[in-house]
N, C-alpha and C positions, 0 to 999 in steps of 0.2 A: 791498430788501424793506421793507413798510412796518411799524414798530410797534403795537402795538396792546398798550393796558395794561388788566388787568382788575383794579380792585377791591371784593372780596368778604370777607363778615366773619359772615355768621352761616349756620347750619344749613342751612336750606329753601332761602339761595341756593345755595350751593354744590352742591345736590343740583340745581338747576335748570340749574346751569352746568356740572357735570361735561363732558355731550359738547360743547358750545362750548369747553369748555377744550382740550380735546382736536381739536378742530377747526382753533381758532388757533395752537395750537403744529405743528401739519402745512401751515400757510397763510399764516402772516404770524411777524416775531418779537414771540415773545408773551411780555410780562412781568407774572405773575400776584401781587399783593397781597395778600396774608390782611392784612385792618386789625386782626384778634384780638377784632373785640367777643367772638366765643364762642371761649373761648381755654382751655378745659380740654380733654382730651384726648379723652374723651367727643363732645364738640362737635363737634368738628374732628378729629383724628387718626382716629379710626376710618374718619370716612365719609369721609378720603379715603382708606383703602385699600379699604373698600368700595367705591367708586364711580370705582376706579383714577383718583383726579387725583393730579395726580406732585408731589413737594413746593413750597411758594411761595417764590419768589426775594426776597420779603420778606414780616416779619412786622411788625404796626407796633405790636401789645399794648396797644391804645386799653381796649379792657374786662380789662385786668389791674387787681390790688386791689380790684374792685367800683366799678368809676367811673362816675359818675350820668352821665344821657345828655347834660345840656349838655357837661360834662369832654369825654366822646367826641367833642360836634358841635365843640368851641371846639379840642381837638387832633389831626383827623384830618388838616385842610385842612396849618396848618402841616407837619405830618409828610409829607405827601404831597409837597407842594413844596419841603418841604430833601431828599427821599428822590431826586426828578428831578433836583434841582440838585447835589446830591452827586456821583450817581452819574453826572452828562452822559446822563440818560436824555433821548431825545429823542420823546415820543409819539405820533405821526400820530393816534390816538385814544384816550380814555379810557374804558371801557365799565363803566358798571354793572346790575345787574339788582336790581330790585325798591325796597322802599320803609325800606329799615332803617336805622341811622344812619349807614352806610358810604356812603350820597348826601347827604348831608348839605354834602358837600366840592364838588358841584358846582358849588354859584356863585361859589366862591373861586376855581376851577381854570377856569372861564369868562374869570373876569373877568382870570385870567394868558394870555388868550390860546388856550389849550386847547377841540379839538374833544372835546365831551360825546358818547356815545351811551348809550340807556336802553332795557334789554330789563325788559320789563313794563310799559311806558309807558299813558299814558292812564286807569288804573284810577281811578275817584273814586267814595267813598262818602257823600260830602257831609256826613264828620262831621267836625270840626275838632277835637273830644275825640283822635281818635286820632293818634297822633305819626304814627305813618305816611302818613296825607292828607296831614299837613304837609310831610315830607319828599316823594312819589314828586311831588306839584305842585311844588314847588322845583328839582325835578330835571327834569320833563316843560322847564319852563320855560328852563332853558338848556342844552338838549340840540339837538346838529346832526346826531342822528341817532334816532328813537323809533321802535323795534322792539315793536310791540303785537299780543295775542291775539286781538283777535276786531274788529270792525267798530266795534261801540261802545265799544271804546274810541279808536278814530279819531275818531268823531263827539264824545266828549266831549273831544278836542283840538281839534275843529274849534269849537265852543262856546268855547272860552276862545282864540280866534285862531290857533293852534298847525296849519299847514297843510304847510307845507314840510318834507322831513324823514322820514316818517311812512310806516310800510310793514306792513302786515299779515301775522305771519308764523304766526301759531299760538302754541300753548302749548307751551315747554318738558320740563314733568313729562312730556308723549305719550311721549318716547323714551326718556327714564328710566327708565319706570315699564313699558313694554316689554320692556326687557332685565332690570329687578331682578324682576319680577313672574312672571318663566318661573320663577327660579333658584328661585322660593317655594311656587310650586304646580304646580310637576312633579315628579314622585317620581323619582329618576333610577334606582332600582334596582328599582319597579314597571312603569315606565314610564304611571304612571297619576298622572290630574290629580287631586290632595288637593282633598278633597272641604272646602268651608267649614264651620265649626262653628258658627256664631253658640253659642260659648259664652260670653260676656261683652258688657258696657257701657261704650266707652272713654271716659273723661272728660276732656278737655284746654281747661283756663282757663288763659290769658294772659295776658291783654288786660287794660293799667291802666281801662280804662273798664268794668269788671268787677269785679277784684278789689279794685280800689279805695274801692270804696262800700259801705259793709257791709250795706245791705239787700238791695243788688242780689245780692252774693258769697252772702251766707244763703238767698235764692231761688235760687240756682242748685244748692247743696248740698241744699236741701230736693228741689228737682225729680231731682237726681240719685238721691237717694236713693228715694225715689219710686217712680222707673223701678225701682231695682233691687228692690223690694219687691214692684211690678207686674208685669214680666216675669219676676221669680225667679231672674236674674240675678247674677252679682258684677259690682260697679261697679270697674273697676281707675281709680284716678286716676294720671294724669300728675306727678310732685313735681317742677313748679315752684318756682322757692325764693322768689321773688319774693310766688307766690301763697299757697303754705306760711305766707309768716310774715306776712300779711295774717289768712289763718284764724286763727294765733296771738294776733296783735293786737287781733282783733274779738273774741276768748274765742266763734268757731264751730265745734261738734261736726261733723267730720267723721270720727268714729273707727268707722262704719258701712261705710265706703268702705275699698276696697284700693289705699295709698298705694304707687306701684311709682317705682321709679327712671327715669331719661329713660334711653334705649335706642340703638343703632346703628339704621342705615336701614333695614335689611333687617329686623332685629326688628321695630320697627316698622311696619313693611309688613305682617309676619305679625300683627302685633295687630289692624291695621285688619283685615285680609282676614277673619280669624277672628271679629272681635264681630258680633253681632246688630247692632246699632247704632252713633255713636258721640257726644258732645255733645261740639260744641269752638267756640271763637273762633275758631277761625287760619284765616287765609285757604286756607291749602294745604288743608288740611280740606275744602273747599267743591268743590277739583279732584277731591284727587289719590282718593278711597275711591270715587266710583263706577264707574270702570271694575274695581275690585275686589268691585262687588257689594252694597257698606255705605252704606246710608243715612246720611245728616250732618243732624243738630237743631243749627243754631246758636243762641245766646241771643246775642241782639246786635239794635239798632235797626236797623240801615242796612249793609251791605254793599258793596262796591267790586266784588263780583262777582255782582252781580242774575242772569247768564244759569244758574248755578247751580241760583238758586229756579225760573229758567222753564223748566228743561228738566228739571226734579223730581230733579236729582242733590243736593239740600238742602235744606231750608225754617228757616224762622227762627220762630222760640217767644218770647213775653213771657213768660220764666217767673213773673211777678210775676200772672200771669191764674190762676185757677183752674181753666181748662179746658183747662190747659196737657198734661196725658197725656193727653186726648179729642185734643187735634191732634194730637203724638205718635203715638200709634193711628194714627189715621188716614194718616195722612206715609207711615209705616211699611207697613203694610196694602195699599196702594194704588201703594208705589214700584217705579216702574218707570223707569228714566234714560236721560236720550240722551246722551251725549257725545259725538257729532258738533262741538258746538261749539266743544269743547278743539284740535281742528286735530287735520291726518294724522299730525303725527308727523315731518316734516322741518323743521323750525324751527331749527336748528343750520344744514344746508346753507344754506335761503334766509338767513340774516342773513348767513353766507361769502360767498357770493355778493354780496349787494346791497354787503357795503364792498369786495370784490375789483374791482368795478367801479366804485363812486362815490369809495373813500378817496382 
């Protein structure tokens, strides 16, 4: 039976990877990695009972004590290659998904020889500000396997020579967000669909090319606020701690807004489903809320996931413009989403498949 190793280290993968995980442990033997960037309990522990993934055969605690992201990128590779050479692991593949610092390790494990594969490949938002362009292209680039969501992101493989390789499977979140999405808006003792309340404005800032610049982070509080003044709203924010002590440091009043604690998946889920709205950076933002019904304002230049803004499941806002709640209105007003784009929903079987037969 051939191995197949997965390593995974923050939130939104592991949610992405749940049924994969689960997949490969029925199909190949499968040795699953938690690298620890999000390594409190919160992060991790919950949503893997939520999202029944069974415990990791290792843990490598790269993000224990608060360790800045070079720490993470300069110790993950090492760890990973005394963890194979220790234990006589033998990998027939290395599989990561997405763009977080837990790929970061793929040109070192290239360069020993190791077959790469990369689920969310091809994604490029053409901004170099963000760590993660940097990484998911470092990774597209020495991968002998790129498992991508949608066409164009083949074709932006195919732009930077990346031809071999390369399989079109869909979007992950489809089957996730299928099975957690029943257990949230079915009443199982009505037997009736909870009805949505657009009661609230979700706010989720992230993103160093955001919180970083304190005119940019003040425009984004001012528009949040805004909104919630506008619609009549409560604005619950996300407490980021990164971004928390950014507001700190700028001396910016956000004591307007409802600072709420980060949540399990499934809470989460219910937040999205329930707000009128939601503003965020994160990419999964851009997926995972419209087939729940919630429009996404991203504040951000450039996105990795353009088919979002074209198929009206998101639009992107300067909030730095003035006529920034006239778009908003409008966005809002007018939204109506296709998510056809996101794939059927088998994306776990086709990637089983395509290494059952090529590993």
């Amino acid at each position: 039976m051939k191995t197949i190793m997965t390593v995974t280290g923050i939130r939104p993968d592991f949610i992405r990877m749940s049924k994969i995980f689960s997949d490969l442990d029925e199909n190949f033997n499968h040795i699953l990695v938690h690298t620890g960037q999000h390594y409190d309990e919160l992060l991790s522990g919950v949503f893997f009972n939520e999202l029944k993934i069974r415990k990791p055969d290792f843990n490598l605690n790269i993000g224990a004590d608060g360790k800045k992201h070079y720490h993470q990128s300069a110790d993950l590779p090492v760890k990973i290659i005394e963890l194979i050479e220790s234990k006589n692991i033998k990998p027939d593949l290395i599989l990561f998904l997405g763009d977080s610092n837990s790929v970061c390790c793929a040109m070192q494990l290239k360069k020993e020889g190791f077959k790469i594969g990369h689920i969310e490949a091809g994604m490029r938002s053409g901004d170099k500000r963000m760590l993660e362009e940097i990484n998911r292209t470092v990774c597209d680039h020495c991968s002998d396997y790129l498992f991508v969501y949608h066409d164009d992101y083949k074709e932006n493989l195919r732009k930077e020579n990346i031809i071999n390789g390369v399989h079109v499977v869909g979007n992950t979140i489809v089957e996730v967000l299928r099975e957690c999405f029943a257990n949230i808006i079915y009443n199982k003792e009505s037997r009736d669909i909870v009805s949505k309340k657009n009661s609230h404005i979700l706010l989720d800032i992230h993103r160093p090319e955001n919180f970083k610049y304190k005119n940019r982070l003040n425009n984004i509080i001012t528009f949040a606020s805004n909104c919630q003044e506008h619609w009549g709203l409560e604005v619950k924010f996300l407490n980021f701690k990164r971004t928390t002590s950014y507001l700190e440091e700028f001396n910016i009043d956000y004591s307007q807004l409802n600072m709420v604690d980060l949540m399990s998946y499934k809470d989460f889920l219910r937040e999205q489903y329930n707000a009128a709205f939601i503003i965020s950076d994160s990419g999964t933002a851009q997926e995972e809320p419209a087939p729940l019904g919630t429009p996404v304002i991203v504040p951000r230049d450039f996105t990795e996931r353009p088919q979002s803004v074209e198929n009206g499941c998101s639009t992107m806002i300067d909030v730095n413009e003035d006529t920034s709640i006239d778009q908003a209105k409008d966005f809002i007003k007018t939204f109506n989403p296709k998510v056809e784009w996101l794939g059927e929903g088998k994306t776990s079987e086709k990637i089983i498949n395509i290494l059952e037969e090529q590993l």
